[in-house]
C-alpha positions as CSV (number, residue, x, y, z in Angstrom):
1,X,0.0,0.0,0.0
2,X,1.1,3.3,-1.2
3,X,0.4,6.2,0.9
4,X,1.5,9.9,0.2
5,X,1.3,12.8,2.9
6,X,-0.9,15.3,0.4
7,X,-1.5,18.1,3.1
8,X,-1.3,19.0,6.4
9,X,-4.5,21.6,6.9
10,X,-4.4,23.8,10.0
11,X,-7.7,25.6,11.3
12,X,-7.2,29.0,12.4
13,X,-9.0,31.5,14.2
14,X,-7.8,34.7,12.5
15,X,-7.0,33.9,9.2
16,X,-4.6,36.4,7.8
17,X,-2.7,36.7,10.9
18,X,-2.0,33.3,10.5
19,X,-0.7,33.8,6.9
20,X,1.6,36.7,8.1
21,X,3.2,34.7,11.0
22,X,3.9,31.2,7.9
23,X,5.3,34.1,6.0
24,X,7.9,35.2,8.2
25,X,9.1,31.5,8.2
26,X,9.1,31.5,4.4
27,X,6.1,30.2,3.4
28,X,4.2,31.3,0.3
29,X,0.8,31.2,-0.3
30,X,-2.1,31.4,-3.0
31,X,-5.7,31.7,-1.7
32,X,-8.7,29.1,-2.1
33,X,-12.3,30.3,-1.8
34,X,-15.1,27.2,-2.4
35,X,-16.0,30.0,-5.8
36,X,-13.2,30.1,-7.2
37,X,-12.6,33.9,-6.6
38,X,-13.7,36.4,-4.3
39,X,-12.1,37.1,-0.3
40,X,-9.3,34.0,0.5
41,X,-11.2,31.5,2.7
42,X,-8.1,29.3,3.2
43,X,-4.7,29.8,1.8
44,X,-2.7,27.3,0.6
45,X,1.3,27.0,0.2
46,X,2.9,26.9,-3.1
47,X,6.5,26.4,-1.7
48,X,6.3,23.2,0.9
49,X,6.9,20.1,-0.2
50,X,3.9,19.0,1.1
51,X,0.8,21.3,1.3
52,X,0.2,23.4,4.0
53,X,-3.4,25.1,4.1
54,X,-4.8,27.3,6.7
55,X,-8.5,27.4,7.0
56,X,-10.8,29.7,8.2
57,X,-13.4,27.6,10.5
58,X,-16.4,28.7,7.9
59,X,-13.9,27.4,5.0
60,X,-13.3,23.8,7.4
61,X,-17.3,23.5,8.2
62,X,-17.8,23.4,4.5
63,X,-16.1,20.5,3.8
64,X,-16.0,18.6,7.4
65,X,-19.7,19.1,7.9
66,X,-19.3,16.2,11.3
67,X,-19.6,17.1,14.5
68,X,-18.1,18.6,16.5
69,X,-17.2,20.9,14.1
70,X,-13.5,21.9,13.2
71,X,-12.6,24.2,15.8
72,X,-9.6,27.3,15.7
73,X,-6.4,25.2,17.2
74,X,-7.2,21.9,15.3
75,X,-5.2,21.0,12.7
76,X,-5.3,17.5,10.2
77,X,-3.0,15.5,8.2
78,X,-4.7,14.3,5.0
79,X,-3.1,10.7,3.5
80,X,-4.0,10.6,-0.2
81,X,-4.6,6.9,-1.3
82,X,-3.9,5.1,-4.9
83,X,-7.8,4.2,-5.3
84,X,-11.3,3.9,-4.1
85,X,-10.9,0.3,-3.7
86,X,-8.0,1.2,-1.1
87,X,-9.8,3.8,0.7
88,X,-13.0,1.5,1.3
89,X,-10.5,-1.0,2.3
90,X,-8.8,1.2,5.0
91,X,-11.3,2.3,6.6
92,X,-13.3,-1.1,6.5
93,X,-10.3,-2.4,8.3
94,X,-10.6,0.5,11.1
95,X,-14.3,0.1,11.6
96,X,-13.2,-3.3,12.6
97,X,-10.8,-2.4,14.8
98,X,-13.5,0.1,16.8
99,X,-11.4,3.4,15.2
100,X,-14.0,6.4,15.0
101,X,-15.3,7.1,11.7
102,X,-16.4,10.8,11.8
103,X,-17.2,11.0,8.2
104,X,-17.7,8.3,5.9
105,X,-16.2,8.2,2.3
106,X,-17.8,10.8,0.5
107,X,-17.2,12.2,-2.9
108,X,-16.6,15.9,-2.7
109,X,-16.9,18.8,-5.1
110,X,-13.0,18.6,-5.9
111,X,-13.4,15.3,-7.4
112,X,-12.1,13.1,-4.9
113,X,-13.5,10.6,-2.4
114,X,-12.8,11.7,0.7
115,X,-13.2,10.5,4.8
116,X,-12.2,11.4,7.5
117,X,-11.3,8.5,10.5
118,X,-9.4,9.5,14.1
119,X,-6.2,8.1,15.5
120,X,-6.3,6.8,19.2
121,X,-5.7,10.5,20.3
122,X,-8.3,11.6,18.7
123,X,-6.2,13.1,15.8
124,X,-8.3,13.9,12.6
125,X,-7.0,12.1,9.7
126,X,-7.9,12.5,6.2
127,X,-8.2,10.0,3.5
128,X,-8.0,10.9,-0.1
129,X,-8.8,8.8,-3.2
130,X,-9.4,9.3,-6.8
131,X,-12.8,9.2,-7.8
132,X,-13.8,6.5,-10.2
């Protein structure tokens, strides 16, 4: 199994004071808004390796509708997988061993398949796929 760190998403409170203190350690940023234009709801690095994005909580409600609800201070690591098949697989295999669920594959407006399961600490961990 193949597993790729695609993003590490951090929910902020204050969203462009956030930007200015990721700036003064070098990172860059482009803005995201569910539109396509209009005020920046999240903004994501275009220098990291892997993707850094800061999200507003409105930005984080849209597309982690669970409960609770993303909160300022929270922060997730997305894991993109190779397929569907694999992501119904993974988390079929946490079900079973009683790991929280808090949303269930879902296919989003971006064009992936996407859930999101918790680690034993109650980490929020994303799970990309393609979509068929």
């Amino acid at each position: 199994m193949v597993v790729v760190v695609a993003q590490v998403n951090f929910i902020v409170a204050d969203l462009e004071r956030s930007r200015a203190f990721y700036e003064r350690l070098g990172v860059l940023f482009r803005a995201r808004n569910r539109q396509g234009n209009g005020d920046a709801e999240a903004w994501v690095s275009t220098n990291t390796g892997v993707t850094i994005v800061l999200h507003s909580t409105a930005f984080a409600a849209w597309w982690d509708e669970t409960a609770p609800q993303p909160s300022s201070g929270g922060s997730q690591l997305d894991l993109e997988l190779e397929s569907e098949e694999q992501l119904d697989h993974v988390i079929a295999e946490l079900v079973a061993t009683g790991a929280p669920v808090v949303k269930p594959p879902t296919l989003m407006p971006w064009g992936q398949r996407f859930a999101i399961v918790l680690d034993p600490d109650g980490h929020r961990i994303g799970l990309k796929a393609p979509a068929r």
